[in-house]
C-alpha positions in Angstrom: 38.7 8.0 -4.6 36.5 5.0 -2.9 33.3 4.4 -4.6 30.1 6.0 -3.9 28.1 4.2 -1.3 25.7 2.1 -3.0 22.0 2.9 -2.8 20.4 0.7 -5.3 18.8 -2.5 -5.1 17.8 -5.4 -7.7 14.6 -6.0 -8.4 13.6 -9.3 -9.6 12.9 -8.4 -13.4 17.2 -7.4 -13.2 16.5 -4.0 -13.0 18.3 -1.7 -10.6 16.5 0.5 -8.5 18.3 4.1 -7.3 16.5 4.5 -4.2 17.9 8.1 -3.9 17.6 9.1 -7.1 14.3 6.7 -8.6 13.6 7.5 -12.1 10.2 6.3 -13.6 11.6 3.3 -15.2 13.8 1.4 -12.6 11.5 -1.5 -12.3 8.7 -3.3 -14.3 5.1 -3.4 -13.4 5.4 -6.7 -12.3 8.9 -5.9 -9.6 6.1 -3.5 -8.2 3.5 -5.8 -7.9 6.1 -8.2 -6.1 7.4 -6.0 -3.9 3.9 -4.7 -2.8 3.2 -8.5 -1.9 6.9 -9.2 -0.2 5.7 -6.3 2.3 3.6 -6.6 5.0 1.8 -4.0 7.5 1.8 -4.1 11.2 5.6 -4.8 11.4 4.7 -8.3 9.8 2.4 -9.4 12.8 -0.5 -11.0 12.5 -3.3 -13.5 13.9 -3.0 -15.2 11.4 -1.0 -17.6 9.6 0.8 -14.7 7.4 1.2 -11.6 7.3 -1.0 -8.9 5.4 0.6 -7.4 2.1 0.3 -4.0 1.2 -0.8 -5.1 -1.9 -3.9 -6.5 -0.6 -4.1 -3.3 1.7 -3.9 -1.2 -1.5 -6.6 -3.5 -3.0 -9.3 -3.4 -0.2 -8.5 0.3 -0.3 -9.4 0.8 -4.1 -12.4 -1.6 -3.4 -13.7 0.2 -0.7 -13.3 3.5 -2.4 -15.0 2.3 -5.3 -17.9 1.2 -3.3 -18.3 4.9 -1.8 -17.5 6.7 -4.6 -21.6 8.3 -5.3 -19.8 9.3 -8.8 -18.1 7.1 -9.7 -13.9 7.5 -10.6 -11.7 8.0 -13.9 -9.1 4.9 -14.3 -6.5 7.7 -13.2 -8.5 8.4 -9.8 -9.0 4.8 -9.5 -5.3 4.0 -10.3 -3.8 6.7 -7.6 -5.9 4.6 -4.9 -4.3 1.3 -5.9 -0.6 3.0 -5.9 -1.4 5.0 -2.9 1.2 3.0 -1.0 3.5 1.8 -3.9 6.6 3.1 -2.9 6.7 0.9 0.0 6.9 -1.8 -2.4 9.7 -0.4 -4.1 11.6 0.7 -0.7 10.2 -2.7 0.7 9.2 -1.4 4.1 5.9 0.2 5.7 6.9 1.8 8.8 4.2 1.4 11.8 3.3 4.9 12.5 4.9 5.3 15.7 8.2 4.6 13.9 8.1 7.3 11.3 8.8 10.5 13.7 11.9 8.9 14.5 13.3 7.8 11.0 13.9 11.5 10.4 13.6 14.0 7.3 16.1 11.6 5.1 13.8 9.0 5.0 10.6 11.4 4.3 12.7 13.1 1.2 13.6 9.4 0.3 10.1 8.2 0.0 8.9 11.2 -1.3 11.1 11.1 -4.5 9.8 7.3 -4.8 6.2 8.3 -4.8 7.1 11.0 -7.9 8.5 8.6 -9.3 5.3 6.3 -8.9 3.6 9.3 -10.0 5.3 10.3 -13.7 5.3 6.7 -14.3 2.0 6.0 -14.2 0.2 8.8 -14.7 -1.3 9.6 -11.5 -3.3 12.8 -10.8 -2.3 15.2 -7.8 -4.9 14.7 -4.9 -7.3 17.6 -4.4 -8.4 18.1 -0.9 -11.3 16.4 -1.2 -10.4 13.6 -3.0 -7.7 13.3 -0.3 -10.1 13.5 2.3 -12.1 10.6 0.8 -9.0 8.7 0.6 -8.1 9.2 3.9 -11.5 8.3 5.2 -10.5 4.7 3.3 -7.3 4.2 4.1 -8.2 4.7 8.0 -11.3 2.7 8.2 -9.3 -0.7 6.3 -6.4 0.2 9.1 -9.4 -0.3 11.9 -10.2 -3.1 10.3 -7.0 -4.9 9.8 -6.0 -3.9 13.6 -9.0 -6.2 14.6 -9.4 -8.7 12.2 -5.8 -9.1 11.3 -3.3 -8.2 13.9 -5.1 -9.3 17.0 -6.3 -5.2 18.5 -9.8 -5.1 20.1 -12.1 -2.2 19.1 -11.5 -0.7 22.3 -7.6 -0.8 21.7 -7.9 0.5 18.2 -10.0 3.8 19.7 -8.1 3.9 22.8 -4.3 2.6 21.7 -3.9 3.2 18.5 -6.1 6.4 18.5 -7.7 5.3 15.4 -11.6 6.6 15.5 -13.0 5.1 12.7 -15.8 2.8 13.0 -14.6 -1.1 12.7 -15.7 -2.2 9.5 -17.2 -6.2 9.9 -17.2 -6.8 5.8 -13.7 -7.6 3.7 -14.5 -5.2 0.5 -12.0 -7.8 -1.0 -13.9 -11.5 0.3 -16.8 -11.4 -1.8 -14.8 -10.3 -5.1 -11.9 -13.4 -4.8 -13.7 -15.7 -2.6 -11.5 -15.7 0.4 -12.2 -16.0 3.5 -12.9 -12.9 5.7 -9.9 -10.8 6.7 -7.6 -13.6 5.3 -3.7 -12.5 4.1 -3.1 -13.6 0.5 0.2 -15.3 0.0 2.5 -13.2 -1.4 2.1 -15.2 -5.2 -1.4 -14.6 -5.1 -1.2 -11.1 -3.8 1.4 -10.1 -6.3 -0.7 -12.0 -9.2 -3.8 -10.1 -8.0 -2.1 -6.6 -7.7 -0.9 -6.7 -11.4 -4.3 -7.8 -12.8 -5.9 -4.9 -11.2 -2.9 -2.6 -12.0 -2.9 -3.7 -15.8 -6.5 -3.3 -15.5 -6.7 0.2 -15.2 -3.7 1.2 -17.2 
C-alpha cells in the first residue's frame, strides 16, 4: 500500500502541523506568531518596501476595536480579535477575496477545522451577532485603509473596484502605540515579536 499523501508541514519550533486534521497543540505560540508575520495580504503587493503581515493586520484590528469598544472587552473578546485571522498563519496563505470562490469547498472545510483548532486552543468565545458585526465593521474599515495606504488603491477604486464602502480611515491605530511611521509594514521579526507580546499579553 503506498503511503498516505502527506499533509503536514514543519513549523519552526519542530512541530508538525496536520493541516487536515489540526489538533490544538501542533504548533507553539510563537510558530503562530511567525507564521502570522511570514504572511502577507494583498497577494504580497505593496507600495511599499514590504509587504503587510497579517500579524500587523490582526494587530490594527484589535487596536481599532479596542478604541470603539464604548464598553470595554474581556481578554477572551479581545483575544478572538487578535486570532481572527490566525489560521492563515498556520496554513501560511490569505487568499485575496476574489480567489476564494474559486478554491472550492475543500479549502473552506480546511480552514475551517484550523480556526477550531485556533479556537479550543486558546480559549476563544463564539462570536454573537453583534460582536461579529462590530468586528466586521473593523476588519473592513483596516482593509480600506491598507488598499490606499498600503497597496497603492485610490479611494475611488476601493468604493468603485474593490466594492469596499467603508470610509478610508487617515490614522494607523498601530503608529502612535510603536512609533512607526504611518501605514508602514513591519518586518516580519518585528511583526512576529510584536504579535506574541500582545498574544502572551492577553493569555
Amino acid at each position: 500500500m503506498p503511503d498516505a499523501p502527506r499533509a503536514w508541514v514543519r513549523l519552526p519550533s519542530g512541530r508538525r502541523l496536520d493541516l487536515i486534521a489540526p489538533t490544538p497543540f501542533d504548533w507553539s505560540d510563537e510558530d503562530l506568531a511567525i507564521g502570522l508575520a511570514r504572511t502577507f495580504r494583498w497577494g504580497g503587493h505593496s507600495a511599499w518596501p514590504a509587504p503587510l503581515s497579517v500579524a500587523q493586520h490582526s494587530l490594527a484590528v484589535l487596536a481599532l476595536r479596542r478604541a470603539r469598544s464604548r464598553a470595554g472587552l474581556s481578554a477572551a473578546e479581545l483575544r478572538r480579535e487578535l486570532l481572527h485571522d490566525a489560521e492563515e498563519g498556520l496554513l501560511g496563505f490569505d487568499a485575496i477575496s476574489p480567489l476564494k470562490p474559486f478554491l472550492g469547498e475543500g479549502f473552506a472545510a480546511l480552514t475551517a477545522r484550523l480556526s477550531a483548532a485556533v479556537a479550543a486552543r486558546y480559549a476563544l468565545p463564539a462570536w454573537t451577532a453583534e460582536a461579529k458585526r462590530a468586528h466586521k465593521a473593523c476588519d473592513i474599515a483596516l482593509a480600506a485603509a491598507e488598499a490606499v495606504h498600503v497597496a497603492g488603491w485610490t479611494a475611488a477604486e476601493v468604493r468603485g473596484v474593490l466594492g469596499i464602502r467603508a470610509a478610508v480611515l487617515a490614522e494607523d491605530p498601530l503608529a502612535a502605540a510603536y512609533g512607526e511611521a504611518p501605514w508602514r509594514p513591519w518586518s516580519p521579526e518585528v511583526a512576529a515579536a510584536r504579535f506574541l507580546e500582545m498574544l502572551r499579553r492577553l493569555a
